[in-house]
Structures are given as structure tokens and as C-alpha cells.
BALOGU-430252 format. One record per residue: x, y, z of N, C-alpha, C, O in turn; residue in one letter. Coordinates in steps of 0.02 Angstrom, whole numbers, padded with zeros to 5 digits, always signed. Example, Ala and Ser with C-alpha at 12.3 -4.5 7.8 and 13.67 -1.06 7.14 Angstrom:
2
+00660-00284+00390+00615-00225+00390+00660-00165+00390+00712-00166+00423a+00642-00112+00354+00684-00053+00357+00645+00002+00394+00670+00057+00402s
This chain:
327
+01555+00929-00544+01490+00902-00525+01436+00921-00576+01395+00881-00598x+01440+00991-00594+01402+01015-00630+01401+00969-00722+01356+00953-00761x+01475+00964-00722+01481+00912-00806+01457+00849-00793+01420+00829-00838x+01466+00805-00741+01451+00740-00712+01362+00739-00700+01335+00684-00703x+01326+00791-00689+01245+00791-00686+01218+00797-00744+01166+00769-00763x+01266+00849-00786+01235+00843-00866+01255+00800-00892+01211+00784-00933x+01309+00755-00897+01320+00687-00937+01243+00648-00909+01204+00619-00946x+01239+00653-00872+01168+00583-00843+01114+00620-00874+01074+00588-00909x+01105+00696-00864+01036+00723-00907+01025+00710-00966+00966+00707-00985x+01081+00699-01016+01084+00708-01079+01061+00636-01085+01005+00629-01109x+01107+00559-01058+01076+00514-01033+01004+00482-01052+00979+00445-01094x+00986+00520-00995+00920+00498-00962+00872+00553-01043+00827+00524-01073x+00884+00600-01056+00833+00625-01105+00854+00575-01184+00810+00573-01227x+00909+00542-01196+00888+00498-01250+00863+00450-01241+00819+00430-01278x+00891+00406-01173+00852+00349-01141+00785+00344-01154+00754+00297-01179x+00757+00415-01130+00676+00422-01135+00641+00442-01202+00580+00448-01208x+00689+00454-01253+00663+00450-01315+00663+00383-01339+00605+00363-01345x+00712+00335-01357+00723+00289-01358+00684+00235-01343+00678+00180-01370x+00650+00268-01283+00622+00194-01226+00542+00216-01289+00526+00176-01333x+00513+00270-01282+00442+00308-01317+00460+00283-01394+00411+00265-01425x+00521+00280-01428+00525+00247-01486+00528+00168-01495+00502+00131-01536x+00555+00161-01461+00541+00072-01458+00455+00059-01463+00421+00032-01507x+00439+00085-01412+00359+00094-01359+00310+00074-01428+00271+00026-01434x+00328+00137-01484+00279+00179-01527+00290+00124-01579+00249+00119-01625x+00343+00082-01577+00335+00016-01621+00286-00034-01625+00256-00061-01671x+00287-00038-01567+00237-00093-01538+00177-00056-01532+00124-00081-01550x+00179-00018-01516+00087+00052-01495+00098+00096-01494+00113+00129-01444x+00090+00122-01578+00079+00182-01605+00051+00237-01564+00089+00278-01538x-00019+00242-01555-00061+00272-01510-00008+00294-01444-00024+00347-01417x+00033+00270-01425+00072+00295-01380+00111+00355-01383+00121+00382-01329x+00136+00384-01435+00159+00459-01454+00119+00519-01471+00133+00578-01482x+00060+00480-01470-00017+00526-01481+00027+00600-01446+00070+00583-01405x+00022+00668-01455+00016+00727-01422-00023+00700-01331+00000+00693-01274x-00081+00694-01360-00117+00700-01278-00113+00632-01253-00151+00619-01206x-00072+00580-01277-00066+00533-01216+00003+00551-01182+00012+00532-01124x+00066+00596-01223+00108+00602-01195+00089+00645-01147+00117+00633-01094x+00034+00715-01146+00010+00732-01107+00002+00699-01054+00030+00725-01006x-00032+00640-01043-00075+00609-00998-00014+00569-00974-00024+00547-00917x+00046+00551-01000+00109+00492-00980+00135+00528-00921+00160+00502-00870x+00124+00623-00939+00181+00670-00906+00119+00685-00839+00138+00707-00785x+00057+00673-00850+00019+00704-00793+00010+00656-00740+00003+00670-00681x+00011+00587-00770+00023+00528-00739+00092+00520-00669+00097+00488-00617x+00133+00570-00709+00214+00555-00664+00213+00622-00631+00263+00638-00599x+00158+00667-00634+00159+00742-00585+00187+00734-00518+00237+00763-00495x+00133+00675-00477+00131+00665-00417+00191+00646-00394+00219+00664-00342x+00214+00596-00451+00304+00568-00431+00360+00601-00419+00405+00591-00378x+00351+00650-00468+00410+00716-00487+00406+00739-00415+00459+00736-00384x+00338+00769-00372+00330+00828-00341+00358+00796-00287+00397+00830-00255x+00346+00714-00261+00393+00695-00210+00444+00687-00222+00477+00703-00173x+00489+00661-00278+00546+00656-00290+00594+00687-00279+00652+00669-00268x+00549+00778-00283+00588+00838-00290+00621+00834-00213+00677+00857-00202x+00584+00804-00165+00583+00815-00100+00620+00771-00066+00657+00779-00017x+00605+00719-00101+00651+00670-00096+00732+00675-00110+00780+00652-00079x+00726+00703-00153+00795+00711-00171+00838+00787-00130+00899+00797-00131x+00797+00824-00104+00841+00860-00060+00850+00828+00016+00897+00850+00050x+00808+00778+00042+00829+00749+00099+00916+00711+00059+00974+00730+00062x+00894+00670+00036+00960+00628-00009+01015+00678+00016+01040+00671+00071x+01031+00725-00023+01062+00771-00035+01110+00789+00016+01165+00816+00006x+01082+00770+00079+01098+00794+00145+01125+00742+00174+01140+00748+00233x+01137+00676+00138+01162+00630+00167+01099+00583+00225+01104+00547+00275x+01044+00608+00186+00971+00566+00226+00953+00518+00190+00987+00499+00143x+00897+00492+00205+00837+00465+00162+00772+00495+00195+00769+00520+00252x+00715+00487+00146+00638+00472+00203+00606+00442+00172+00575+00458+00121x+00612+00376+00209+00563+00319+00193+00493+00323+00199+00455+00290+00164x+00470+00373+00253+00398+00398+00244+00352+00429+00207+00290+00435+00207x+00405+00452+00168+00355+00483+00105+00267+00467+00087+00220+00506+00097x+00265+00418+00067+00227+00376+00056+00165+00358+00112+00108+00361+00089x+00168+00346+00159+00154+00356+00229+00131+00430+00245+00078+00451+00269x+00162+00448+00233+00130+00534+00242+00089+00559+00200+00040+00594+00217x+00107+00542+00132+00075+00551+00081+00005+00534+00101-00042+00574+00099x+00003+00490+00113-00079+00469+00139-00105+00465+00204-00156+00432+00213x-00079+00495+00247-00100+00532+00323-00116+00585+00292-00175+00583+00273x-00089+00632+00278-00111+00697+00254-00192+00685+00213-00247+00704+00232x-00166+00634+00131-00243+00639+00102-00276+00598+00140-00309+00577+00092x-00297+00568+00184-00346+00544+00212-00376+00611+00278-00431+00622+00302x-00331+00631+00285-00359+00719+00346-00387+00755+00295-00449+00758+00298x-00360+00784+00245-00390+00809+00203-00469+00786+00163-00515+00828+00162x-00477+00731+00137-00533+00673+00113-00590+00675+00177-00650+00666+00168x-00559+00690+00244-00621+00667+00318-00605+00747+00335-00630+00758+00390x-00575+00801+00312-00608+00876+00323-00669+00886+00279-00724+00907+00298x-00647+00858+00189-00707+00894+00146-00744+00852+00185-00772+00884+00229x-00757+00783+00187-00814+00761+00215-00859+00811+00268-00916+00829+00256x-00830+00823+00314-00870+00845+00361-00887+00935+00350-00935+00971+00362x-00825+00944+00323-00850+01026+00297-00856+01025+00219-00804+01037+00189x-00887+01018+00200-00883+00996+00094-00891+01080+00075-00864+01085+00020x-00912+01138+00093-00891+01205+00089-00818+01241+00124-00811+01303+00123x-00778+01207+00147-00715+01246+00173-00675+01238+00084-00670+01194+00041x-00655+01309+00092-00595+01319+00030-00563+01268+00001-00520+01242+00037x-00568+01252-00038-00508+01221-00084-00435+01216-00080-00407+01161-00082x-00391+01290-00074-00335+01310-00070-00331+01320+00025-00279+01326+00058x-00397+01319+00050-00364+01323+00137-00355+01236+00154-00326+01209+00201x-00391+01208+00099-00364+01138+00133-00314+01127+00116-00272+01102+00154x-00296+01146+00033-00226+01095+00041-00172+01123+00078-00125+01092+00104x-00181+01181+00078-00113+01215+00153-00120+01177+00194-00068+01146+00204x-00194+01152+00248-00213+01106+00290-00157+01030+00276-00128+00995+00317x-00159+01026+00188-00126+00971+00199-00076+00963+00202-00054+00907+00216x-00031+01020+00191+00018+01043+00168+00083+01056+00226+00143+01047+00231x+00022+01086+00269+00039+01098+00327+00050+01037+00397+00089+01039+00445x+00008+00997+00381+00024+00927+00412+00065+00897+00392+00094+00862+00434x+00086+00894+00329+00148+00858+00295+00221+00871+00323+00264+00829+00337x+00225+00943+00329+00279+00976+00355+00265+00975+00437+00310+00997+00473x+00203+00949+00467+00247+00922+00539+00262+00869+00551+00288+00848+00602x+00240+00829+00486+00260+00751+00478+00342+00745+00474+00379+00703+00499x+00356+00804+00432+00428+00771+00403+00463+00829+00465+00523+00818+00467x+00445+00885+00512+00488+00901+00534+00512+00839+00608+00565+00824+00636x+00455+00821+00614+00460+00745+00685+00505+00710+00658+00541+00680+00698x+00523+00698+00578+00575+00664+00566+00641+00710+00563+00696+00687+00548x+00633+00751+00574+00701+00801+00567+00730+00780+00604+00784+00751+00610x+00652+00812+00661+00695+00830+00747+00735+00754+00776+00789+00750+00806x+00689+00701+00756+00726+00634+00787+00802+00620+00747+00841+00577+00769x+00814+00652+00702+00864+00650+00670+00906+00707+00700+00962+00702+00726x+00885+00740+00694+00933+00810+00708+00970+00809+00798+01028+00821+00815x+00894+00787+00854+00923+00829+00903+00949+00743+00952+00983+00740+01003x+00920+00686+00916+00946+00621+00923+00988+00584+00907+01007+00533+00935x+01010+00614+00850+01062+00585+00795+01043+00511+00812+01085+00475+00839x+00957+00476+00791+00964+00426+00779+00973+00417+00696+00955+00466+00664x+00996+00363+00662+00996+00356+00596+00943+00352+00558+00899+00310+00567x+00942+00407+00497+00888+00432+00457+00836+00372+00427+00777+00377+00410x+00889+00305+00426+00853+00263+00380+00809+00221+00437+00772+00182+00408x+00803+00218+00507+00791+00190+00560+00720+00252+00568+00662+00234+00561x+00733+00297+00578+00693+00365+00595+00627+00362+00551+00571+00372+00573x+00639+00347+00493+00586+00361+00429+00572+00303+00440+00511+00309+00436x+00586+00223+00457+00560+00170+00452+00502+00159+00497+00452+00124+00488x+00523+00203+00559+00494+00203+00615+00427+00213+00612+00382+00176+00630x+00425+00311+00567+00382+00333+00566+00320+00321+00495+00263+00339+00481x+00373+00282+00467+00316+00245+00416+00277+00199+00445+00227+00190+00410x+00277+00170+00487+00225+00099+00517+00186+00164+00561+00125+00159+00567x+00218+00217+00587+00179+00269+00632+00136+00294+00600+00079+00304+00621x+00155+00306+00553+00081+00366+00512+00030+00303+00465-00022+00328+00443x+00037+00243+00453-00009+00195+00435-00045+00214+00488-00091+00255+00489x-00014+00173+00547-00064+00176+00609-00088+00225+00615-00145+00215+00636x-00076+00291+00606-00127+00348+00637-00185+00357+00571-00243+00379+00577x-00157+00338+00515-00225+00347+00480-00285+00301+00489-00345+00302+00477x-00243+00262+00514-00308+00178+00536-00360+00204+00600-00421+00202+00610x-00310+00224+00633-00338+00277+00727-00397+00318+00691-00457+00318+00700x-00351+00357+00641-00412+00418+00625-00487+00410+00597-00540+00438+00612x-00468+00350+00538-00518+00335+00504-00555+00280+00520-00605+00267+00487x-00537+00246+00567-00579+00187+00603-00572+00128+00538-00619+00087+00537x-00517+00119+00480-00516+00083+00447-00553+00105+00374-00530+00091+00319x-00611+00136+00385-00658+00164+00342-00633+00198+00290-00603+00251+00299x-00643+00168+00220-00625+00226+00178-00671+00276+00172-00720+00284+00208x-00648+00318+00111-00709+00373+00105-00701+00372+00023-00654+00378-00017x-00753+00365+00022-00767+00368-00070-00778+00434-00098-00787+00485-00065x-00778+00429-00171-00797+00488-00213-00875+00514-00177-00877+00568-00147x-00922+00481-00181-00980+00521-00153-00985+00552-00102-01036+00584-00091x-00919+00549-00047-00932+00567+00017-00881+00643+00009-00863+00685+00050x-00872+00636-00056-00804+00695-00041-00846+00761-00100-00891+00738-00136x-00837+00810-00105-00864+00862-00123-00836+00858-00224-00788+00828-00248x-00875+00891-00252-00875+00903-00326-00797+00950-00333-00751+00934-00370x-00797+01010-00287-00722+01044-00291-00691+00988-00269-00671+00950-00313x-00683+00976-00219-00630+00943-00196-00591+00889-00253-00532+00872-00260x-00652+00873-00289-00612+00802-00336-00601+00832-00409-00565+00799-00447x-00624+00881-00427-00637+00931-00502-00544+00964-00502-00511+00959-00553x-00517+00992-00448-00473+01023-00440-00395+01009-00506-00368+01042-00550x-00387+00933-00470-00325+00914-00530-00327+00871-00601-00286+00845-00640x-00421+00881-00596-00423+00876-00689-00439+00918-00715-00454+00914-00774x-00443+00978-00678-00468+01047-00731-00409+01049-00781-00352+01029-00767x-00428+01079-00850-00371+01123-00878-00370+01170-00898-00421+01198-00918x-00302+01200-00900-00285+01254-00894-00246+01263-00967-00202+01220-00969x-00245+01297-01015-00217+01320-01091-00184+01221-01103-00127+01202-01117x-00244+01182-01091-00219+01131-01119-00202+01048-01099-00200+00990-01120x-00194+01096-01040-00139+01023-00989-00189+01038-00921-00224+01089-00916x-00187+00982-00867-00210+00972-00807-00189+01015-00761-00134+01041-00772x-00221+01032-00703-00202+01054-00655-00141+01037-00619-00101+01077-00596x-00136+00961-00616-00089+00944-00590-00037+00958-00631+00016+00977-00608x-00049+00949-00705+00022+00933-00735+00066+01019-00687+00114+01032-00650x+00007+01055-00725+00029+01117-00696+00066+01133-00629+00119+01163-00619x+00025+01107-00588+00068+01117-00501+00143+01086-00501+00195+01109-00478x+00130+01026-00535+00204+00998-00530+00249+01060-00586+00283+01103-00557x+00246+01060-00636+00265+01130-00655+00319+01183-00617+00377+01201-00618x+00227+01199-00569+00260+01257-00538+00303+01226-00484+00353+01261-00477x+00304+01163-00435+00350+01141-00425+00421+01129-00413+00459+01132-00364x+00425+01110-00500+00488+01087-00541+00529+01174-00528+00586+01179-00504x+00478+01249-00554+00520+01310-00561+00554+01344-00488+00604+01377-00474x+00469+01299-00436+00520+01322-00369+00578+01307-00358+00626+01346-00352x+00577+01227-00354+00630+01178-00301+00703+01221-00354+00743+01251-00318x+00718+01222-00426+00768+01248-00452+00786+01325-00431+00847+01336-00430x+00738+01387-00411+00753+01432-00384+00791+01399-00322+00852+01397-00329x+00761+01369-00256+00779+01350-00214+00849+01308-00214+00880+01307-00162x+00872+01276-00266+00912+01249-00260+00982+01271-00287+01036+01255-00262x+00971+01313-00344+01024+01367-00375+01024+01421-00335+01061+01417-00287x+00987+01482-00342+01001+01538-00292+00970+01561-00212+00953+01618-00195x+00970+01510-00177+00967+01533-00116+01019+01490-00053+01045+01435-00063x+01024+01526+00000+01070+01491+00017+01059+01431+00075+01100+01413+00117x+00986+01404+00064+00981+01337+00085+00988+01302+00012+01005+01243+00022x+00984+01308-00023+00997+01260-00090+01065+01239-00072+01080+01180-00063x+01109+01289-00067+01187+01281-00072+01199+01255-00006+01243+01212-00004x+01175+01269+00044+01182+01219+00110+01166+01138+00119+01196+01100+00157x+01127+01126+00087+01109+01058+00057+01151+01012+00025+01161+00952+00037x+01176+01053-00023+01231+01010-00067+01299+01016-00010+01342+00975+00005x+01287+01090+00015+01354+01075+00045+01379+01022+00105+01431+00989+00112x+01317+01030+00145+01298+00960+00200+01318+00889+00169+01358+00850+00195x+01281+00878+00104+01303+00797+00096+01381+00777+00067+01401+00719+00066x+01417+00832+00046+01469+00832-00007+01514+00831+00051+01564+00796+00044x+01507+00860+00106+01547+00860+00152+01546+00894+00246+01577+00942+00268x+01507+00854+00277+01467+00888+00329+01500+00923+00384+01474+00967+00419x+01562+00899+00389+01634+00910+00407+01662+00991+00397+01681+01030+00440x+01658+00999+00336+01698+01060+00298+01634+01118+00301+01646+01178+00297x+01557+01088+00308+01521+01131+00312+01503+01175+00371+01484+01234+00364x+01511+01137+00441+01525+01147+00492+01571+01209+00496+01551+01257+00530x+01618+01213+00471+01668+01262+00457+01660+01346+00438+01687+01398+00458x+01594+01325+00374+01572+01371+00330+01521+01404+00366+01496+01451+00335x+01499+01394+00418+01459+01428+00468+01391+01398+00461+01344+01420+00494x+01386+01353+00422+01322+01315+00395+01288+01242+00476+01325+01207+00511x+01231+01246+00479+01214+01219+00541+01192+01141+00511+01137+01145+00484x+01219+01079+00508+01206+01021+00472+01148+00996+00503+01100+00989+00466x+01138+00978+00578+01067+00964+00608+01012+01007+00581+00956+00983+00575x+01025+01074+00565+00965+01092+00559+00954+01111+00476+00902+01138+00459x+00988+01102+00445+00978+01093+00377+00946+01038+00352+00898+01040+00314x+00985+00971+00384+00959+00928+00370+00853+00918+00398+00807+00900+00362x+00850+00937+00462+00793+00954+00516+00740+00989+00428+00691+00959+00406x+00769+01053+00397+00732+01092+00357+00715+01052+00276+00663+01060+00243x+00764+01017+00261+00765+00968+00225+00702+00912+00211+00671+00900+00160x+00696+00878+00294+00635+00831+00296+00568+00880+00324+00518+00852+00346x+00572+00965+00321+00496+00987+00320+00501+00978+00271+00469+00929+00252x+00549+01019+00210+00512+01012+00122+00488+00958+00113+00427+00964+00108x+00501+00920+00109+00486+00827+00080+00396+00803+00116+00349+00770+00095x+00411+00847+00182+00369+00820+00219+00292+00881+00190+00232+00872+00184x+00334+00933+00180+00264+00981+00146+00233+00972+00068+00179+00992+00048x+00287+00934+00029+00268+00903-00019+00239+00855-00039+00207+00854-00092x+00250+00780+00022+00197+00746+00041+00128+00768+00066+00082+00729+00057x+00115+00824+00095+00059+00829+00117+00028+00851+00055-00030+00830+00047x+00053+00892+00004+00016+00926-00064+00009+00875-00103-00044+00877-00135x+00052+00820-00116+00031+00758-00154-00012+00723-00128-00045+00687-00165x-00029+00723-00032-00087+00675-00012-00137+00693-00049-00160+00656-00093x-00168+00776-00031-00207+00785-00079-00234+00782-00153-00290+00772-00178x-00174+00793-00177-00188+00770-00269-00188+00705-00275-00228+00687-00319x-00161+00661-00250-00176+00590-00257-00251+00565-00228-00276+00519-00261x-00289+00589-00171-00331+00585-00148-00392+00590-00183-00434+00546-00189x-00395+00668-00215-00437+00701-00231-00428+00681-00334-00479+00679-00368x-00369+00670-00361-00377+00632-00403-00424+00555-00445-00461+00545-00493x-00393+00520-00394-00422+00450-00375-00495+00449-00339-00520+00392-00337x-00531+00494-00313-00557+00505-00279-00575+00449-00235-00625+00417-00250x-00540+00432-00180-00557+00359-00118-00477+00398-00096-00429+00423-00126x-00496+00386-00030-00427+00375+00025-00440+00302+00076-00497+00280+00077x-00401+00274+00106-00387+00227+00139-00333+00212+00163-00282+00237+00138x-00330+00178+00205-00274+00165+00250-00208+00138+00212-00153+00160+00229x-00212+00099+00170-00163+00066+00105-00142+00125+00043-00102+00104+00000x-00162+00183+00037-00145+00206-00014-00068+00239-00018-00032+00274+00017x-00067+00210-00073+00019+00239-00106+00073+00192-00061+00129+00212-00045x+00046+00125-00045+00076+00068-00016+00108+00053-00064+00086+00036-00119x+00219+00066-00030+00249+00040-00074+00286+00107-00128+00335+00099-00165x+00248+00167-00119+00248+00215-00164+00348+00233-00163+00389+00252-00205x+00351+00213-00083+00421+00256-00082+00471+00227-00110+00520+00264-00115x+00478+00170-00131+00531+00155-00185+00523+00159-00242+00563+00127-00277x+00474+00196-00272+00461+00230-00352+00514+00292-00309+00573+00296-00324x+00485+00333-00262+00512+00393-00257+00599+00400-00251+00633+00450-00261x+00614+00358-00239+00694+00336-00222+00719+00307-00278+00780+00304-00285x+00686+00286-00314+00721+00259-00374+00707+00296-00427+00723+00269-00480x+00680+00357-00432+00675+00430-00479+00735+00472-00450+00764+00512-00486x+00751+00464-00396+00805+00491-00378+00861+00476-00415+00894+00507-00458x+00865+00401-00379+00927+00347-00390+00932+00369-00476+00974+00409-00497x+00883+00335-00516+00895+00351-00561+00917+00434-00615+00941+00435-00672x+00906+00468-00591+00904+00540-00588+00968+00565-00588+00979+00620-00612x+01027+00519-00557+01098+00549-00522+01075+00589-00452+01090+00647-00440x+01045+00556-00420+01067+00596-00350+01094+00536-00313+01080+00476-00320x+01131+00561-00276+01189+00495-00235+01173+00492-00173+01176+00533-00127x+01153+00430-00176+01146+00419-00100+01187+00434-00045+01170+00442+00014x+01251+00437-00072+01294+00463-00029+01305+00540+00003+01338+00562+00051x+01258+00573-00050+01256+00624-00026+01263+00675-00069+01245+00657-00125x+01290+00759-00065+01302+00805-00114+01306+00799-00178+01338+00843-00208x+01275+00746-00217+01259+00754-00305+01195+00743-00320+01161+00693-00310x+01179+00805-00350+01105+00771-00392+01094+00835-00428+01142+00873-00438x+01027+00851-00450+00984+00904-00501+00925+00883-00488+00907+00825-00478x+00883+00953-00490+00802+00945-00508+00803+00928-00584+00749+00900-00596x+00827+00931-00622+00821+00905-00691+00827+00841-00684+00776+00814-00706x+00868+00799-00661+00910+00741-00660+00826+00711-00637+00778+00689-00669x+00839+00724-00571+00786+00681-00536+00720+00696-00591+00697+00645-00616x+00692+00752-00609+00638+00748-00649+00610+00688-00682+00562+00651-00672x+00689+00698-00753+00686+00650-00796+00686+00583-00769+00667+00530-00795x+00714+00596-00704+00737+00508-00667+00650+00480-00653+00637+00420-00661x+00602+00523-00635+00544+00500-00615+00498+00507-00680+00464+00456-00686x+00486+00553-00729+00482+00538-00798+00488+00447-00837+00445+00411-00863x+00555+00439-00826+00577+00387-00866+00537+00315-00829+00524+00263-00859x+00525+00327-00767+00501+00259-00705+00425+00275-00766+00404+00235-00808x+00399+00342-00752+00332+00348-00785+00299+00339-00858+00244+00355-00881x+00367+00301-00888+00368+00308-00936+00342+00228-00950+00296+00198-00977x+00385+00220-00925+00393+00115-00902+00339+00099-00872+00321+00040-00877x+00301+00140-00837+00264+00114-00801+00175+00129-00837+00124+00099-00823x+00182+00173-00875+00134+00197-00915+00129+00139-00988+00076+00121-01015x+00194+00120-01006+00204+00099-01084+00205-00002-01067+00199-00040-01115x+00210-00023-01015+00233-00091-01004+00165-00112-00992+00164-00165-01023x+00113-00106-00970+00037-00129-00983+00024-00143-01059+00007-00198-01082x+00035-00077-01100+00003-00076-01143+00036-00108-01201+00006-00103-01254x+00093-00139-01199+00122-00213-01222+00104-00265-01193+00118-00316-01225x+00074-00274-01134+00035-00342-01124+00127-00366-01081+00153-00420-01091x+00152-00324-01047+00201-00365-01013+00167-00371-00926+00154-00325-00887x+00163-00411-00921+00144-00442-00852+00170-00386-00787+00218-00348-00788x+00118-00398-00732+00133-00362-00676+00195-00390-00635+00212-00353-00589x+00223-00433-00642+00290-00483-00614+00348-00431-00634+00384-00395-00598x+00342-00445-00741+00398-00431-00760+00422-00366-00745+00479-00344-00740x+00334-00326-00734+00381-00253-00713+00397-00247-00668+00435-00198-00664x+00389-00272-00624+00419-00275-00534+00506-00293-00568+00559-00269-00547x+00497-00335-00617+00584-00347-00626+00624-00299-00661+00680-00280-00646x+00577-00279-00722+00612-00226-00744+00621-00150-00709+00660-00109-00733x+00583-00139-00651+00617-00081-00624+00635-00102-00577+00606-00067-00535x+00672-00146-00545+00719-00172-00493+00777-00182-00536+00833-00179-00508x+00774-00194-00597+00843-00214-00641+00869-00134-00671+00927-00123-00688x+00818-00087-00673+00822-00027-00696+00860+00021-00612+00911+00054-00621x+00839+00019-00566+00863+00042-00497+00921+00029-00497+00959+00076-00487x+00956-00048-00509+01020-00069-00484+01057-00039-00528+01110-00014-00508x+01039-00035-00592+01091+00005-00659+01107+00083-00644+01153+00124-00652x+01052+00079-00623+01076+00186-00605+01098+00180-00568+01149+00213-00572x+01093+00134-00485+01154+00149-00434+01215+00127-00462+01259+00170-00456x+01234+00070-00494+01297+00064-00522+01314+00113-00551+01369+00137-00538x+01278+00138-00591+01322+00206-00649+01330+00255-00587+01383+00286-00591x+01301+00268-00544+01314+00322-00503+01395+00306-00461+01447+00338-00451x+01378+00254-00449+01444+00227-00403+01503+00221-00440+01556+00224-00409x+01503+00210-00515+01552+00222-00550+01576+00300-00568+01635+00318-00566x+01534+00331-00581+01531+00407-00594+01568+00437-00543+01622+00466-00553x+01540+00430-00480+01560+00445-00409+01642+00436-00399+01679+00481-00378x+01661+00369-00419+01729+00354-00409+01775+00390-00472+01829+00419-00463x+01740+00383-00536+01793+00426-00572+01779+00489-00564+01805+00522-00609x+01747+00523-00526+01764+00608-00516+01798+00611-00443+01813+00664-00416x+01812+00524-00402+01858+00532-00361+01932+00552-00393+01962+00605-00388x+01952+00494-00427+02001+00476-00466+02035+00556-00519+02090+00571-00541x+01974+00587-00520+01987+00647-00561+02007+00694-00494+02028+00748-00515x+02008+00692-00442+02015+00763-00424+02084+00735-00366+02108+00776-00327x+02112+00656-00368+02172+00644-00326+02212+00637-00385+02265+00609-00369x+02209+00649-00443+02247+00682-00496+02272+00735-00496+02332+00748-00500x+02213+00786-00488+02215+00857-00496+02262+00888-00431+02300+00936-00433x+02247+00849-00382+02295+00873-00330+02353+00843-00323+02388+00877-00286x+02388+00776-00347+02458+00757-00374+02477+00814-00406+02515+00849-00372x+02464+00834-00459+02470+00876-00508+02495+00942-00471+02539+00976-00498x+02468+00962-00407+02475+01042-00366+02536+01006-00323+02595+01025-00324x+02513+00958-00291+02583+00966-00250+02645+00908-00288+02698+00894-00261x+02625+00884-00346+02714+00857-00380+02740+00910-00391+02797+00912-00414x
């Protein structure tokens, strides 16, 4: 698994040279130092759900709410500064942070203690959390003037160079890999989707892994409501409409398998990188808003194929390996 994630990393990091060399043909100005800066601060927000995204995956889930949450959270957050424009900075985004993760644990629990199906569960609760931001906000957005100078200063400060955000996603990227190499929900994760059956065995609890799975995703949505919020400065009922199939297809593309137990925080990184790459560089050739709707729907279907091929020859490799023990 481990040779099969680095074949796609290696992949996906010439792909993305490649794609920035083509790019720099057509628009120079595009390899600039600080626009690659700005290409990578651009795809922060993507990475940080992706990351989250891709450990629900992992588990043999999805969460279609991402996106949906993403903006329940920044719109609570956007109508707190409003009304308190002196509460902390860092106590809100826990605030948001913290709503995110009871967003995604309601999707656990309906998963976990219902065993209704994950992709039914998150569909559900995506039309649910539109609606509650519509309930909350009476439809009303809230603009930059209504929201505080910290509140919106936060993820363009910089720091030795680079943005705040670039930075958070950063720190991020160093958690989710602690979490996913040495601890032993990382290894419960992979072990759940690879085989939920055999994990059962291993003393590992699959309902509630999976249950812990959609808080991360769901506490990561709430930290991106905010940076997307307070970025952009406006929240509304429509924001990040649509967002969750960028986030699934940084996956997809990434090598994480829908099927379950394969992927990397590297993989997925670069997988949401490369969407940001396309999605940063295809304006500025003058290619139409259509064609890119086609080119990353034609880009989605290629990485699930390579995955599904990959998938089957490391089947094919290991009912070898065991001919081999018992001929």
C-alpha cells in the first residue's frame, strides 16, 4: 500500500509541474515566486477539508456535508463578531470549530448507532444545515462592514512571508500526518476501511471510529467556515455551494479509495493542490467557465479509473502471493 501511494505521489508531483510548465507558456507571470505563493494560499482552505475528508473516506464513508457545514459554522461565527466585534479571535474560531464537530458528530451518530448509509446521512444533513443557516440568518447576509477589522485581518496577515492561512493549513497538513502515522486512531481508520470485518477482531470499535472520523471532518469544517468567511469577508446562505465535490475530488484524485483503506495526507494534499492549480491557471488562459466544469469532471473520472486499476492490480498481486504459500 505504502509503494502503491508513492507511485501516485510521485505522479501527481510531476503532473503538477508539468501542468505550471505548460501554464508558464502561455503566462509567464504565473511561476512568479509570490503568485505560486498566492496559487498555494488559494488551495489552504481545500487541503484543510480534504484532509478531513479523506479520513471519513478511509473508513469506508463519505461526507457530503462538508460544504454545508462549512458555512453553518462561518455564518455563527460572521453573526457572533457581529454582535460581540470584541470577543477573542482564537475563542471564536474554537466557537467554530466546535460547532463543526457537532455537525459532523450528528453525522456519526446517524451512521454509527443507525447504520443508515453514509452517503444518504450526509445528503440529508446537507439540505439540513442550508436550512438552519437560512433559520439563523433570516436570509440576510452580513458584509465586511458589519464584521470586525480582527475578525477579517486574521488570514491575510503574514507571517516570515506567507499568509496566515497558508500557515494554518501547514500546521494542519503536520497534524493530520502525526495523527495518521503514529497514533492509534490513524491506524484504526485505515484499518476499518481495508477491512471492517478483520478489525472487529483486532479489538478496534468500527461504529465508533467511523462516529470519530465525521467529528474530525466536521471540526475542520467549522475552522474553514471561519477562514473562508472572514477571508472573503460576506457570509450567506449559498456560500461554498457545490464546494463538496472539489473536496472529494482532491481526494479521488489524491489516491484515496473510495472503497475504503487507501490513501495519504500527501496524496490527498497534492490531489487538492493540483484541482488548485487548474483552477487558479484556467482563467488566466481565457478558458471559459463551461470548459472548466469539463475539465475537472474529465480530471475526477481519470483518477477514479487509475485508482480502480491500481486497486485491482494490488488485488491480483497479493492472490499471487498467496498461490505462491499454499502451491
Amino acid at each position: 500500500m505504502k509503494r502503491l501511494s508513492g507511485n501516485r505521489e510521485m505522479l501527481l508531483v510531476v503532473a503538477i509541474v508539468a501542468l505550471v510548465a505548460l501554464i508558464a507558456l502561455r503566462f509567464p507571470p504565473f511561476v512568479t515566486p509570490g503568485n505560486l505563493v498566492n496559487v498555494y494560499n488559494d488551495s489552504s482552505i481545500l487541503i484543510i477539508l480534504a484532509l478531513g475528508q479523506m479520513a471519513v473516506i478511509l473508513t469506508r464513508c463519505i461526507d457530503l456535508s462538508m460544504a454545508a457545514a462549512l458555512a453553518l459554522c462561518g455564518m455563527a461565527a460572521a453573526m457572533v463578531n457581529a454582535a460581540m466585534p470584541g470577543l477573542p479571535i482564537p475563542l471564536l474560531i474554537l466557537i467554530a470549530m466546535a460547532l463543526g464537530t457537532v455537525l459532523g458528530a450528528f453525522n456519526g451518530l446517524l451512521v454509527w448507532k443507525l447504520d443508515i448509509p453514509p452517503i444518504v446521512v450526509t445528503l440529508g444533513t446537507l439540505t439540513i444545515y442550508r436550512g438552519l443557516i437560512f433559520l439563523l440568518s433570516g436570509g440576510a447576509w452580513i458584509n465586511a462592514h458589519q464584521m470586525s477589522p480582527a475578525f477579517k485581518a486574521l488570514p491575510r496577515l503574514n507571517l516570515l512571508g506567507f499568509p496566515v492561512l497558508s500557515w494554518l493549513s501547514l500546521a494542519m497538513i503536520a497534524i493530520m500526518l502525526l495523527v495518521m502515522r503514529r497514533t492509534p486512531l490513524g491506524r484504526a481508520f485505515f484499518a476499518v476501511g481495508g477491512n471492517p470485518h478483520a478489525a472487529v477482531y483486532t479489538g478496534i470499535d468500527v461504529g465508533r471510529t467511523r462516529f470519530l472520523a465525521y467529528c474530525l471532518s466536521g471540526m475542520l469544517a467549522g475552522l474553514s467556515g471561519y477562514l473562508w468567511v472572514s477571508r472573503y469577508a460576506v457570509a450567506y446562505v449559498d456560500i461554498a455551494a457545490g464546494f463538496e465535490l472539489d473536496i472529494i475530488a482532491a481526494c479521488v484524485i489524491g489516491g484515496v479509495s473510495i472503497a475504503g483503506g487507501i490513501g495519504s495526507v500527501a496524496g490527498t494534499v497534492l490531489g487538492a493542490l493540483f484541482l488548485g492549480v487548474i483552477k487558479n491557471a484556467l482563467p488566466v488562459i481565457d478558458i471559459s467557465p463551461f470548459a472548466q466544469m469539463a475539465i475537472s469532471g474529465t480530471v475526477i473520472i481519470v483518477a477514479v479509473a487509475v485508482n480502480a486499476r491500481s486497486e485491482k492490480r494490488k488485488g491480483r498481486v497479493i492472490l499471487k502471493k498467496a498461490e505462491a504459500t499454499h502451491g
